[in-house]
PALO-206805 format. One line per 5 residues: number of its first residue (from 1); their letters; for each residue z negated, x negated, y negated of N, C-alpha, C, O, CB. Coordinates in steps of 0.1 Angstrom, whole numbers, plus 5000, padded with zeros to 4 digits. Glycine has a CB too. Example, Ala and Ser with C-alpha at 12.3 -4.5 7.8 and 13.67 -1.06 7.14 Angstrom:
<rs>
1 = as = 4922/4868/5057/4922/4877/5045/4922/4868/5033/4915/4858/5033/4910/4887/5045; 4929/4872/5022/4929/4863/5011/4921/4871/5000/4920/4866/4989/4943/4859/5006 .
</rs>
This chain:
<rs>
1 = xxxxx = 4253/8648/2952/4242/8646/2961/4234/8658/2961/4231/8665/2951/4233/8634/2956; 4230/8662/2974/4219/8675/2973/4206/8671/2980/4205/8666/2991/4224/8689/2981; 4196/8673/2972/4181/8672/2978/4177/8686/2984/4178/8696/2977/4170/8666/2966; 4172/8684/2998/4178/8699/3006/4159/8693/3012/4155/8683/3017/4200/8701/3021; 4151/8709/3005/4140/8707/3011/4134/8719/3022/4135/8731/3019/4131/8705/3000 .
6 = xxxxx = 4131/8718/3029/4127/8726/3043/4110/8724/3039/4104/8714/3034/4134/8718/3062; 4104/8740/3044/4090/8740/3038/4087/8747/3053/4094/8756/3058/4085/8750/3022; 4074/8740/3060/4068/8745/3065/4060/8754/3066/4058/8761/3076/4067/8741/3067; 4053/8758/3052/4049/8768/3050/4043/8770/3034/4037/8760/3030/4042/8770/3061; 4043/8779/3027/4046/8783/3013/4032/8777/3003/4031/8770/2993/4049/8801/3012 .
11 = xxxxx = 4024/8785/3011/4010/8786/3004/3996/8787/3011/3994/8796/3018/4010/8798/2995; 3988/8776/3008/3977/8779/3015/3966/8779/3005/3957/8770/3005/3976/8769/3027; 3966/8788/2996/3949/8791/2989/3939/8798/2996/3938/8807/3004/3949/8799/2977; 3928/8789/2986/3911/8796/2992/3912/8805/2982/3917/8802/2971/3892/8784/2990; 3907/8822/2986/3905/8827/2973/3910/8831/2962/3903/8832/2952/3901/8821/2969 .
16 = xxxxx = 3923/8835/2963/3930/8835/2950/3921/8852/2945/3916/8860/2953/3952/8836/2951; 3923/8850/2931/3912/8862/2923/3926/8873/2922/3935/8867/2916/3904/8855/2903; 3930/8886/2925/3940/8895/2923/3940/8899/2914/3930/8906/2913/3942/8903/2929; 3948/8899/2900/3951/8898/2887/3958/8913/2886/3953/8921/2878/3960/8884/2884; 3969/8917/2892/3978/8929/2889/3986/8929/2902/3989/8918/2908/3988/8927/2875 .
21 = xxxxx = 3990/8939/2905/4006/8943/2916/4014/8949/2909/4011/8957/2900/4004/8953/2930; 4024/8946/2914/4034/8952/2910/4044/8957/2925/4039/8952/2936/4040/8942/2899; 4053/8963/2926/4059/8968/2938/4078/8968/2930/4083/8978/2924/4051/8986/2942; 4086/8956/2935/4101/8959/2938/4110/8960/2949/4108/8953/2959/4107/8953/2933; 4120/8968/2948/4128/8978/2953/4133/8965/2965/4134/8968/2977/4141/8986/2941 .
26 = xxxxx = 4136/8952/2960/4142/8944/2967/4128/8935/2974/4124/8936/2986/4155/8936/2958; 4123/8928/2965/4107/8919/2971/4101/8923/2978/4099/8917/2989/4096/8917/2963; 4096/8940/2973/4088/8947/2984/4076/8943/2971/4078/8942/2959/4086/8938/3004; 4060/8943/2978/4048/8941/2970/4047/8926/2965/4048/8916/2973/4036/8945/2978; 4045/8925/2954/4043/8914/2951/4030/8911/2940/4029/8923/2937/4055/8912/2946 .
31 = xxxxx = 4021/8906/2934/4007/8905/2933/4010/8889/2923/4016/8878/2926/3998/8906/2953; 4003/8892/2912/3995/8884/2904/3983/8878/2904/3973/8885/2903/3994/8888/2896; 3981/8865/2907/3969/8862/2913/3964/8849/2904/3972/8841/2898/3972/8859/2930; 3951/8848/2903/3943/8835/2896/3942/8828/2907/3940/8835/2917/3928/8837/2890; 3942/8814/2909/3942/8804/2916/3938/8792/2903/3945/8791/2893/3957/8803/2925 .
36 = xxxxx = 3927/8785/2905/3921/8775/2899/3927/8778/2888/3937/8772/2885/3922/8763/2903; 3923/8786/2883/3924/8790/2864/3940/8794/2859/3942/8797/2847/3920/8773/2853; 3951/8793/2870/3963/8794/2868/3969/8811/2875/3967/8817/2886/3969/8779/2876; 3977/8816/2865/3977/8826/2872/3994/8823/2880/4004/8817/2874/3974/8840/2862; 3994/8829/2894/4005/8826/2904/4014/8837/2907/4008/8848/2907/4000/8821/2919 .
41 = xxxxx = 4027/8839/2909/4030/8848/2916/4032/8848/2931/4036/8837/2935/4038/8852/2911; 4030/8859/2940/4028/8861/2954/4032/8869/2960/4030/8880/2955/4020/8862/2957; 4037/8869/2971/4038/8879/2982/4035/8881/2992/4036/8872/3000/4045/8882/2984; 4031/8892/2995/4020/8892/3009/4020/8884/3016/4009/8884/3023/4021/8901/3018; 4031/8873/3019/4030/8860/3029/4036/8852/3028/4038/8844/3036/4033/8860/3039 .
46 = xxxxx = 4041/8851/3009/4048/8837/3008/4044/8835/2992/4043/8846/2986/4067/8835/3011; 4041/8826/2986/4040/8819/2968/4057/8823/2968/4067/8822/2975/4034/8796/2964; 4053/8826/2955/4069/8827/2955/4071/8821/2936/4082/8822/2931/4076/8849/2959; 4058/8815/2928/4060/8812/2914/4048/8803/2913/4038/8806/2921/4059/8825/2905; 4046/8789/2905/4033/8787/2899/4026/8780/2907/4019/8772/2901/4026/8798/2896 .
51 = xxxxx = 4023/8780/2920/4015/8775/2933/4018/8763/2942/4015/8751/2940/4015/8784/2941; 4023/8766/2951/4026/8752/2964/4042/8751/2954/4046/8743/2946/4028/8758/2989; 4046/8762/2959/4063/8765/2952/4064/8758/2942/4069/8747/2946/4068/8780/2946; 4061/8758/2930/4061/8748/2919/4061/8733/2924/4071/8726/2921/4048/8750/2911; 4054/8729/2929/4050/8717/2934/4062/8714/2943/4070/8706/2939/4035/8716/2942 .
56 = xxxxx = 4065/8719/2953/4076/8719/2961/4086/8712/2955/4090/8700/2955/4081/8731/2964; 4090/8723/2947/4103/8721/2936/4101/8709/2925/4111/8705/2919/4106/8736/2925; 4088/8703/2922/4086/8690/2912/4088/8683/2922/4091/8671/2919/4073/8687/2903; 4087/8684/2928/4089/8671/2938/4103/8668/2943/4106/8657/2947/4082/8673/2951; 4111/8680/2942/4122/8683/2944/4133/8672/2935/4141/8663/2939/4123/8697/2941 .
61 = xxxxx = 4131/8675/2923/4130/8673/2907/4131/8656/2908/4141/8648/2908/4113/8681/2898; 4121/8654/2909/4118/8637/2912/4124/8630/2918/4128/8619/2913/4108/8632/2917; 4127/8633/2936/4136/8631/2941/4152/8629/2938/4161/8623/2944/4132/8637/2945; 4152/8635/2927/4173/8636/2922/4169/8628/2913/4179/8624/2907/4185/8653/2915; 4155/8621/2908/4155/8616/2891/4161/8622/2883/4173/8618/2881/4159/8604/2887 .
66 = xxxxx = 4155/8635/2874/4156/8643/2872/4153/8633/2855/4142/8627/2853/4148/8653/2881; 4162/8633/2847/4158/8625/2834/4167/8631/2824/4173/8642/2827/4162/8607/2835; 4168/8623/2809/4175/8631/2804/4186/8629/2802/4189/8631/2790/4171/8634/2797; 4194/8625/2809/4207/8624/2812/4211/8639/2819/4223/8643/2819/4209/8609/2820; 4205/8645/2824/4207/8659/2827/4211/8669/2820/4205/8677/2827/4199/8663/2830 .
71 = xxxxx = 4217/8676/2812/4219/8685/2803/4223/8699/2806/4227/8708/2799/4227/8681/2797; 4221/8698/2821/4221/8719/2821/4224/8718/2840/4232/8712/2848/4241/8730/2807; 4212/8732/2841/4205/8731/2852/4209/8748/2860/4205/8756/2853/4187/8726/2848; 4213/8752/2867/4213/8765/2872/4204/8766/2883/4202/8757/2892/4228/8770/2876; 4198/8775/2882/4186/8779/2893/4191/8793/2896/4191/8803/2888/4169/8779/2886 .
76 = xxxxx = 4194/8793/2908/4198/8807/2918/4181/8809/2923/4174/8800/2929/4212/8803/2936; 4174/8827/2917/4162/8826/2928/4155/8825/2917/4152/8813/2919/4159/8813/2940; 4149/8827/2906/4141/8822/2899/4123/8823/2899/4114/8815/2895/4147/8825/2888; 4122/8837/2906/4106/8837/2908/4101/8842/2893/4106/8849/2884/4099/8819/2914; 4093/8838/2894/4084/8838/2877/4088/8826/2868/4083/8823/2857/4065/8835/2878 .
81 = xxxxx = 4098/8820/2874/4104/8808/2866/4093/8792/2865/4096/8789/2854/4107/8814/2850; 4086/8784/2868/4078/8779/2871/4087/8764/2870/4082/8753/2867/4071/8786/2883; 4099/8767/2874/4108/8754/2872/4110/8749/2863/4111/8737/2862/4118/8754/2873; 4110/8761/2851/4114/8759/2835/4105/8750/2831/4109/8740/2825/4113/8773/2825; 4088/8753/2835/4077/8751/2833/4074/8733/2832/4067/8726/2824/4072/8759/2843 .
86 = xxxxx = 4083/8731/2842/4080/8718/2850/4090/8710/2839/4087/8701/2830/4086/8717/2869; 4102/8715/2842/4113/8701/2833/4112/8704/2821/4116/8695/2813/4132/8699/2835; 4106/8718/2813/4099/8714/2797/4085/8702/2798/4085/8693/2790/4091/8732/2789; 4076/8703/2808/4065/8701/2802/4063/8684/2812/4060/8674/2805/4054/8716/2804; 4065/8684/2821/4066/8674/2832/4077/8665/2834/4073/8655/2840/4065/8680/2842 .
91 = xxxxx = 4091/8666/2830/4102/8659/2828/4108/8657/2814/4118/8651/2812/4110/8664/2835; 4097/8665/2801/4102/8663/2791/4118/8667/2787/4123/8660/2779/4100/8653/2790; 4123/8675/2791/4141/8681/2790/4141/8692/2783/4133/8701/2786/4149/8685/2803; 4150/8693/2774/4153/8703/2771/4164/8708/2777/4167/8719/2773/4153/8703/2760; 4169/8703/2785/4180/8705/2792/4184/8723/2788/4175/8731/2785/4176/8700/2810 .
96 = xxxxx = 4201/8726/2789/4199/8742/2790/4197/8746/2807/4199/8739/2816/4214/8750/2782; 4193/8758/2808/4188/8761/2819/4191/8775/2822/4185/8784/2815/4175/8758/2819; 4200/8779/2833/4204/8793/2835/4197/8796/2846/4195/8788/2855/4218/8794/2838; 4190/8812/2848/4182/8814/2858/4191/8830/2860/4194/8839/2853/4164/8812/2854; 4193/8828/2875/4203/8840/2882/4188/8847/2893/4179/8841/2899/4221/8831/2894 .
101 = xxxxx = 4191/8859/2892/4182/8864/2900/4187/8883/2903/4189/8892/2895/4166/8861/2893; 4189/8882/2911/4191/8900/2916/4180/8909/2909/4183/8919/2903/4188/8903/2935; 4166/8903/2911/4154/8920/2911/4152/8920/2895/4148/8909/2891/4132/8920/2923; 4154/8927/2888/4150/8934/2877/4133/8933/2879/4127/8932/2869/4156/8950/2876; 4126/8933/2888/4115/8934/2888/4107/8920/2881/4100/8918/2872/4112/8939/2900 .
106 = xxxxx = 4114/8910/2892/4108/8897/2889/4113/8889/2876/4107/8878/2872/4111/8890/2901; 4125/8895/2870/4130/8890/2858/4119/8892/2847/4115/8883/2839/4143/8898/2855; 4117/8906/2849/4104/8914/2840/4091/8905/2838/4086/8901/2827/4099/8927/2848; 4087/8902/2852/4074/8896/2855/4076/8883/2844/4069/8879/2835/4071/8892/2874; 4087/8878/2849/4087/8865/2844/4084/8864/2831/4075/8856/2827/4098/8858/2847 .
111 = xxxxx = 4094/8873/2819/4090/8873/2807/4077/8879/2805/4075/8873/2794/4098/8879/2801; 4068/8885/2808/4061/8893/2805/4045/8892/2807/4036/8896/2800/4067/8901/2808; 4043/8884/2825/4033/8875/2828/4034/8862/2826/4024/8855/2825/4030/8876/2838; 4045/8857/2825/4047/8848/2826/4053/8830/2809/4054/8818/2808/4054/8853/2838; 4053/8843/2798/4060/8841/2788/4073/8832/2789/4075/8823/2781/4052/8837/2781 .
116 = xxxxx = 4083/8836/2801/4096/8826/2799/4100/8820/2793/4102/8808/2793/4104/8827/2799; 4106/8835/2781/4114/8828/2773/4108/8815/2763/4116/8805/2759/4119/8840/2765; 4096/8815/2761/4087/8809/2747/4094/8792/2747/4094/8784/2738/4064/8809/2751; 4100/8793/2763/4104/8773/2763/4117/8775/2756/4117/8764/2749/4108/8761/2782; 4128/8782/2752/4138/8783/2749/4155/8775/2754/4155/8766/2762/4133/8782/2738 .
121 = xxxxx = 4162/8778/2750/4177/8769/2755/4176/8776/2766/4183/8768/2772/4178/8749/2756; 4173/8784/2775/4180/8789/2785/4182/8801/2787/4175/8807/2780/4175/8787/2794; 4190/8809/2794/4194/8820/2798/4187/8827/2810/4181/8819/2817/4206/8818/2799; 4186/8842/2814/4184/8848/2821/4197/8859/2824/4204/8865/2816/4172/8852/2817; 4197/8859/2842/4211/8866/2844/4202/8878/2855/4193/8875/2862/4227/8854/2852 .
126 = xxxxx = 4208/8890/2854/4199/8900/2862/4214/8900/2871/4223/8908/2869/4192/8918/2854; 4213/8889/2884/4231/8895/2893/4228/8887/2905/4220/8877/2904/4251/8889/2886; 4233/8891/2915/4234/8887/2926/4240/8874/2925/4251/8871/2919/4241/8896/2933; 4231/8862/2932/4233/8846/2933/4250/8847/2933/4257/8844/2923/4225/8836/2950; 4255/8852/2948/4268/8853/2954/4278/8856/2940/4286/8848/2934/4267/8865/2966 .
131 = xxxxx = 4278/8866/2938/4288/8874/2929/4287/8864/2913/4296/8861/2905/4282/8896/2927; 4274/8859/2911/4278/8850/2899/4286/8837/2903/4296/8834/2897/4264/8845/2892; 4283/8828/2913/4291/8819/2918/4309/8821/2920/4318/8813/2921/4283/8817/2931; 4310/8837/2920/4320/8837/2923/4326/8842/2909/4338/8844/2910/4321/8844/2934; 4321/8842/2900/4325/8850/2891/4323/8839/2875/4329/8841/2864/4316/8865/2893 .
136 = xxxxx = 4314/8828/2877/4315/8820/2870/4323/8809/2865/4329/8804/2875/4309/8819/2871; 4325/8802/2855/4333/8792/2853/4326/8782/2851/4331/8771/2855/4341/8793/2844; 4317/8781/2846/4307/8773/2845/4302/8757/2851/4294/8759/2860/4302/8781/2849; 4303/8748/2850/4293/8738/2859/4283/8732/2858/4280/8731/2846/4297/8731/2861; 4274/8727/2864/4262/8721/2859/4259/8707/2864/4267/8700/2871/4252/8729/2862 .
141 = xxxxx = 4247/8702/2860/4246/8689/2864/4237/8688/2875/4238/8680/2884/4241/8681/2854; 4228/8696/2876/4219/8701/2884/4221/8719/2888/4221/8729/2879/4206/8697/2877; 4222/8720/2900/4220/8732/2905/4203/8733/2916/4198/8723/2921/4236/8733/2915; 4198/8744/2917/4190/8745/2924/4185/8759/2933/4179/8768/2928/4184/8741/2917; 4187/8759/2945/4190/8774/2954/4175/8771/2958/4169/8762/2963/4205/8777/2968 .
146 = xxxxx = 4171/8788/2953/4153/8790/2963/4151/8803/2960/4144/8808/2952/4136/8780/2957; 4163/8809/2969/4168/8821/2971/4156/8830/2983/4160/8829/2995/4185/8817/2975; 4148/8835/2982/4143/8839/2992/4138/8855/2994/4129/8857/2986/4135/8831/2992; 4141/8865/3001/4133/8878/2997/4121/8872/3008/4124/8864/3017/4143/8896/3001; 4107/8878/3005/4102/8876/3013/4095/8859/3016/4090/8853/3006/4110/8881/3021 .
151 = xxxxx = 4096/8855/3027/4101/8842/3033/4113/8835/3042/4114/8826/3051/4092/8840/3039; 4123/8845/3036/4135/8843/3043/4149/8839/3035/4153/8845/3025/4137/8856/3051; 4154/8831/3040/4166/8824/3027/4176/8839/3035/4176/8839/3048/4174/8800/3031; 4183/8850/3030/4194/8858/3031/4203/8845/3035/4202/8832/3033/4199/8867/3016; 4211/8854/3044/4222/8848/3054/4234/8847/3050/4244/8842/3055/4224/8853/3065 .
156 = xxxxx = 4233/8853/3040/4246/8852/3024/4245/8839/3023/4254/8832/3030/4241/8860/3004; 4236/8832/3016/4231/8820/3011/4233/8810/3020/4232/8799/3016/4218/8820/3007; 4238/8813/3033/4233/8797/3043/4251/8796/3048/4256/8788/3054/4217/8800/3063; 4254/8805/3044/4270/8808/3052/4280/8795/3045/4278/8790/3033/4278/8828/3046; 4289/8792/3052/4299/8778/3047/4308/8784/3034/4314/8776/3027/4312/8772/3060 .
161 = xxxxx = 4308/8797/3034/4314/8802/3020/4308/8800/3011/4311/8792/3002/4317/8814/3018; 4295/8809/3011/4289/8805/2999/4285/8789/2994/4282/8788/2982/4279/8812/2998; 4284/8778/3004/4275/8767/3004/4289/8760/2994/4288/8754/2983/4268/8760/3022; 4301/8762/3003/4317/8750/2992/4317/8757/2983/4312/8751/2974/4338/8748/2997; 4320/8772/2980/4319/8776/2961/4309/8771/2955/4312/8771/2943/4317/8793/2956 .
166 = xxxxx = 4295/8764/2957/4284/8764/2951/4286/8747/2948/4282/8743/2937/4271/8769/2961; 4290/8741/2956/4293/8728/2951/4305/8727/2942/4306/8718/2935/4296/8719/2961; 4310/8734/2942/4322/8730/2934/4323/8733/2914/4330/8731/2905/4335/8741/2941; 4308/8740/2917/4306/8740/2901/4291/8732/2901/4281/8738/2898/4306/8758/2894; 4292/8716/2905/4287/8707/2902/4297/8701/2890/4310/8703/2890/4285/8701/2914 .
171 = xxxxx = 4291/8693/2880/4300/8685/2873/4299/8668/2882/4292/8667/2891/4295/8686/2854; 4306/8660/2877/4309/8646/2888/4293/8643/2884/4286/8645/2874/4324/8630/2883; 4290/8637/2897/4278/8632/2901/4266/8642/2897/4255/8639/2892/4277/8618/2893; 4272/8656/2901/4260/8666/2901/4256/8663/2913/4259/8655/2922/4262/8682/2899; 4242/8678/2910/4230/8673/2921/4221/8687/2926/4213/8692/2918/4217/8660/2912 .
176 = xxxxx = 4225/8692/2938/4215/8703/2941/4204/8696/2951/4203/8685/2956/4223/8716/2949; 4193/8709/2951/4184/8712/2954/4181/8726/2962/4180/8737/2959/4179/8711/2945; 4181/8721/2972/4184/8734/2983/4171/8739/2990/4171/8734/3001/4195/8729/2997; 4162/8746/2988/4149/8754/2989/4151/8757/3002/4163/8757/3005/4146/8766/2980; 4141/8760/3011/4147/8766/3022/4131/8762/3038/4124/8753/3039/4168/8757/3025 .
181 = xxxxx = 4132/8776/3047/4114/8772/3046/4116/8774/3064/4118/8785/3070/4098/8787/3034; 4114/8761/3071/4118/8759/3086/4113/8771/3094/4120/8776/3102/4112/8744/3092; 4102/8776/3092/4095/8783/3101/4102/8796/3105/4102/8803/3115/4082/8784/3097; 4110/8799/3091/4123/8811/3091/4133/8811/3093/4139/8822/3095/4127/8816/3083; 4140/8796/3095/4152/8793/3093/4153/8785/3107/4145/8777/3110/4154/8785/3079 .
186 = xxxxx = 4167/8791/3117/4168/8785/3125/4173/8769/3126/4174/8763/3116/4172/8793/3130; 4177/8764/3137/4179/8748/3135/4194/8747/3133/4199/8740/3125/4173/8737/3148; 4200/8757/3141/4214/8758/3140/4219/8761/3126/4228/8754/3121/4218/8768/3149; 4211/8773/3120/4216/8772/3105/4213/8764/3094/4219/8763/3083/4215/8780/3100; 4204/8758/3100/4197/8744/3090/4214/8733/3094/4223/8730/3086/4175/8734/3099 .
191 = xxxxx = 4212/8731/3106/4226/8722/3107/4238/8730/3103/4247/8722/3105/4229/8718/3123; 4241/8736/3100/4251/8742/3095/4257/8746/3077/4266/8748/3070/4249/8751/3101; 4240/8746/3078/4246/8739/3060/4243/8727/3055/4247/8725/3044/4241/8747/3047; 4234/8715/3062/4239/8703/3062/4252/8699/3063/4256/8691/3055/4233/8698/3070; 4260/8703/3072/4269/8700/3073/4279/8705/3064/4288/8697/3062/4269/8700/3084 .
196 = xxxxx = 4282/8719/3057/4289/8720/3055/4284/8713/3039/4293/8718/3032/4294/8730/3059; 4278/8707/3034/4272/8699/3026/4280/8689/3021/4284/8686/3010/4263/8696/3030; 4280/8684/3036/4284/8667/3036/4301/8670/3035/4308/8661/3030/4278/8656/3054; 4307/8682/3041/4320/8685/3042/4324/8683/3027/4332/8674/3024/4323/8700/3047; 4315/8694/3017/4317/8693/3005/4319/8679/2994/4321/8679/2981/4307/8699/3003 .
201 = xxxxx = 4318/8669/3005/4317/8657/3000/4303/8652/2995/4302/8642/2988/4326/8656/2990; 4294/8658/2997/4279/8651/2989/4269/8648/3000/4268/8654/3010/4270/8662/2978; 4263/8637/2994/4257/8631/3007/4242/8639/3004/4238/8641/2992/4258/8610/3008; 4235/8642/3015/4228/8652/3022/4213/8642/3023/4213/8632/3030/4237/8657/3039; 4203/8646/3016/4191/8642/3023/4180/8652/3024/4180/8662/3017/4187/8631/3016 .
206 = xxxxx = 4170/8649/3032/4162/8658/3036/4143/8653/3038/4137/8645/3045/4169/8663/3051; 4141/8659/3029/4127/8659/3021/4117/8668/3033/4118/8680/3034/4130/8670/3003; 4110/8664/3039/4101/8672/3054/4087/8664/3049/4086/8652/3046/4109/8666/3077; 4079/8670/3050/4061/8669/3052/4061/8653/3044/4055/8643/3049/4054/8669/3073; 4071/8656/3028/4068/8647/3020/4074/8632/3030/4069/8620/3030/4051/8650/3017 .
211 = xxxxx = 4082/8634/3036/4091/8618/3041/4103/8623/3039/4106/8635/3041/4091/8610/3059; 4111/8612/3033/4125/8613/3030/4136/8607/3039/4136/8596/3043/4126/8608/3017; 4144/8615/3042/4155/8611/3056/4171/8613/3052/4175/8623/3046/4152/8623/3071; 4176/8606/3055/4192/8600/3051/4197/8607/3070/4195/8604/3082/4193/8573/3047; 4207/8622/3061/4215/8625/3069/4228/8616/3069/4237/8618/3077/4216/8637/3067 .
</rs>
């Protein structure tokens, strides 16, 4: 089964207090920010850690019933990691938890503003989503893609190649979570990896302005 969420739009704070910037090669600028006593990560026009995004993804989370019958979770995309955050502290799991991400920059942030590692049982991988999928043996019970530079899901990510290798290192009765934000994403490619979803054999639902819909 995949819980496949489309976001109209990332983040809407009053006010966030600017904490630190930082600048990577792949993100572009990205900015540490206080928001009601919490510090977030950001980019000039999308949350990308800690904020709406967090919430997004717990909701995400809830949706699959997310319990502890789960035992190991891969997150393509990790941000400042904010996920980890959630199924230590909010789902109670120790689940193990692999977090894949390309920028060295945001890997950094994560340990370092963010104290990652401190929840423990999980891994950090500095590699391209694609090339680990292809290169792993691995499976999980939970997968979760919120792959984004910017506010844009890469067209790597939406393609029918990458979408069947990505199911296939589900274990039986795994469960993704497919991130992904309408206002960027056209309809044709939104249908197109629904569909190649359902090809994959897993039945497809879609999470919109908090109502849930049976593709």
């Amino acid at each position: 089964m995949i819980t496949f969420i489309p976001m109209k739009k990332l983040f809407s704070y009053l006010f966030p207090l600017a904490q630190k910037k930082y600048h990577s090669k792949i993100s572009g600028a990205l900015e540490i920010n206080l928001v009601d006593g919490k510090k977030v990560l950001d980019t000039a026009n999308s949350n990308y850690s800690y904020g709406s995004l967090q919430k997004i993804l717990h909701r995400g989370l809830e949706e699959i019933n997310f319990d502890d019958t789960i035992q190991s979770v891969l997150v393509l995309g990790m941000g400042g990691g904010s996920i980890v955050e959630t199924i230590r502290t909010k789902f109670k799991s120790n689940a193990f938890i692999e977090l894949v991400d390309i920028d060295e920059e945001i890997i950094s942030i994560a340990k370092n503003e963010f104290e990652l590692e401190k929840y423990g049982n999980l891994n950090l991988i500095l590699k391209d989503a694609a090339d680990y999928i292809n290169s792993t043996k691995q499976n999980f019970d939970v997968i979760v893609i919120d792959i984004f530079i910017g506010d844009t899901v890469p067209t790597q990510f939406t393609e029918a190649k990458f979408i069947t290798e990505l199911s296939q290192h589900l274990n039986a009765n795994g469960k993704i979570i497919f991130n992904t934000m309408r206002n960027t994403m056209s309809r044709e490619v939104f249908n197109r990896i629904t569909q190649t979803l359902t090809e994959s054999g897993l039945r497809v639902r879609v999470i919109e302005k908090y109502k849930l819909q049976t593709i």
